[in-house]
C-alpha positions in Angstrom: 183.5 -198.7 -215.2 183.2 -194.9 -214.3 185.7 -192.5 -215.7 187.0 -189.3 -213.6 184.7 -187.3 -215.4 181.4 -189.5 -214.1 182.1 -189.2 -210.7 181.3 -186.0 -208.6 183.3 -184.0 -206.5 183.2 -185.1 -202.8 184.0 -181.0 -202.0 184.1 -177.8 -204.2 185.7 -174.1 -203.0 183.6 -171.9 -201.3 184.0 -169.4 -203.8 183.2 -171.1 -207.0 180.0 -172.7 -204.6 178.6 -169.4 -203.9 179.0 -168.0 -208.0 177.7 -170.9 -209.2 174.7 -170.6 -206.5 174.3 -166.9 -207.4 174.6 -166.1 -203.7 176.7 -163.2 -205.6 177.6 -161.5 -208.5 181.2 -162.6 -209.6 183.5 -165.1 -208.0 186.0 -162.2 -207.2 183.6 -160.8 -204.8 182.7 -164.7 -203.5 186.2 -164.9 -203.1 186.7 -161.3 -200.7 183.5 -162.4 -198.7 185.4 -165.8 -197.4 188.9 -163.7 -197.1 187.2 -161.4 -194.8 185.5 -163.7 -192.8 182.2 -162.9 -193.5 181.3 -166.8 -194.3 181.0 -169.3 -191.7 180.6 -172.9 -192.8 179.0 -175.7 -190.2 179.0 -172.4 -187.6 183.2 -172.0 -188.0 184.5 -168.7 -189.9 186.3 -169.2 -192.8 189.5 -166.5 -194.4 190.5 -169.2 -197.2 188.3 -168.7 -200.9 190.0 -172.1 -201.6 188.4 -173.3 -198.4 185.8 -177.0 -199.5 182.4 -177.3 -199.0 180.7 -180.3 -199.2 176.9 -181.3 -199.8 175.3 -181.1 -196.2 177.5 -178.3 -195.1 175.7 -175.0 -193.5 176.6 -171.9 -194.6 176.1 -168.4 -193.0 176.8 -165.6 -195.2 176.7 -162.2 -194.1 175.7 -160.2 -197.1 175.8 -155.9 -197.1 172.3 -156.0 -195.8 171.2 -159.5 -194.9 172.4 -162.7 -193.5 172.0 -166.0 -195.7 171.9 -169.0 -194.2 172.3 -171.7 -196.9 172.6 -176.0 -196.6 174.3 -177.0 -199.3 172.2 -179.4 -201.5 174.7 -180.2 -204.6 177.6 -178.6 -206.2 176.4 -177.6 -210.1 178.3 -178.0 -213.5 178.0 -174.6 -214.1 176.7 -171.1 -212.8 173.0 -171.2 -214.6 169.8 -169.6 -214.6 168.3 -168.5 -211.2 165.9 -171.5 -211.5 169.1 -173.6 -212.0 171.3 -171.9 -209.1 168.0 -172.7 -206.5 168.6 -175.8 -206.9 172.0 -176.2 -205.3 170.8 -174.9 -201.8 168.3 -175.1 -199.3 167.4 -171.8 -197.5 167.3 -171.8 -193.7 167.1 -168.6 -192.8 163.6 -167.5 -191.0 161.4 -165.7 -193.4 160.0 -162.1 -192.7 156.1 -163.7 -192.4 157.3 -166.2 -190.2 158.6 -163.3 -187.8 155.6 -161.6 -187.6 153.4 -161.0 -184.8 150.1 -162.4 -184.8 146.9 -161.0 -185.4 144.0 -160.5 -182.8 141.4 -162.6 -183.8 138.4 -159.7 -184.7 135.8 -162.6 -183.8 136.7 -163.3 -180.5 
């Protein structure tokens, strides 16, 4: 039979979420970005740090210079290595090469 420790969290705060995913530095500042509404999850702003994410939720995060926009894949035991922390999301933000203009064809 599983204990309470085997079985995983069906939500986790916002703020321990995005430390653990290194989406930022500290959870202090995860914390400020959701209390000043700069975090929408599934499209609806957030002002709670406390608020729960579960796996499947989107997340938009405006950031100082960019927007993130993040599915979240699992929760994490801990806030580990980068290669660790990629894990945890999916990134569905449009990347800068898919943006880009295309290029006249010099054959034609």
């Amino acid at each position: 039979m599983a204990g309470p420790e085997d079985v995983a969290p069906a939500r986790l705060r916002i703020d321990v979420w995005l430390w653990r995913a290194r989406v930022v530095k500290t959870r202090a500042r995860a914390a400020e970005l959701a209390q000043s509404g700069h975090v929408r999850v599934n499209g609806q702003r957030i002002s709670a740090a406390g608020r729960g994410v579960k796996i499947g939720d989107v997340l938009t995060i405006a950031l100082e210079r960019t927007v993130r926009v993040l599915r979240v894949a699992d929760f994490g035991d801990r806030r580990g290595p980068a290669t660790e922390a990629r894990a945890l999301f999916e990134d569905l933000a449009p990347h800068q090469n898919d943006n880009a203009a295309p290029q006249d064809d010099p054959l034609e």
